[in-house]
C-alpha positions, 0 to 999 in steps of 0.5 A: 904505210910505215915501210914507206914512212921509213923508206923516206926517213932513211932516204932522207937521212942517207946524205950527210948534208941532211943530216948535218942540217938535222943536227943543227936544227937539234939546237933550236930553229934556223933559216935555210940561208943559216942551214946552208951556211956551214956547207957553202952551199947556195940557198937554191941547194939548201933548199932543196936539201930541205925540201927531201927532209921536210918531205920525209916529215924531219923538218917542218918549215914556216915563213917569217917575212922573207925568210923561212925557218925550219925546226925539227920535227924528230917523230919520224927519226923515234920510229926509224929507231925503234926499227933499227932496235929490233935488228939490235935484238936480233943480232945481240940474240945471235952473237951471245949465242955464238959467244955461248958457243965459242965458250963451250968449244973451249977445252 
């Protein structure tokens, strides 16, 4: 369950108009129209954007008259962090090792 959980976040974090709209919505809720705005994209096109984040549970959305607003919903993007900090770990384990190593090869 949380494979997939971080396979939609990642799928949805993967295109650059995602997150461009993620960023924006850091600052505070906005309607798809304002979201679509910086990209000069239709609302249609938006909206689907909007659709994939609020699939992946990044974006939640509610209906205010005519339009629909959406906001930041950042649970999903804490636990994709805290998968990608163990690879960190990881890595960090592996390169001071190698860094010991260099070191010690030094005459």
């Amino acid at each position: 369950m949380v494979e997939q959980r971080l396979d939609t976040t990642f799928h949805a974090l993967a295109d650059p108009t995602r997150r461009g709209m993620l960023a924006t919505l850091a600052l505070g809720e906005k309607s798809i129209g304002e979201l679509a705005e910086p990209f000069a994209m239709s609302f249609a096109g938006a909206a689907k954007h909007v659709k994939v984040l609020e699939g992946a549970g990044l974006v939640a959305r509610r209906k205010v008259g005519r339009n629909q607003l959406c906001r930041l919903n950042a649970g999903p993007l804490a636990e994709a962090d805290k998968w990608l900090r163990q690879w960190e770990q990881f890595w960090n384990f592996r390169l001071d090792r190698l860094a010991s190593l260099i070191e010690e090869q030094k005459p």
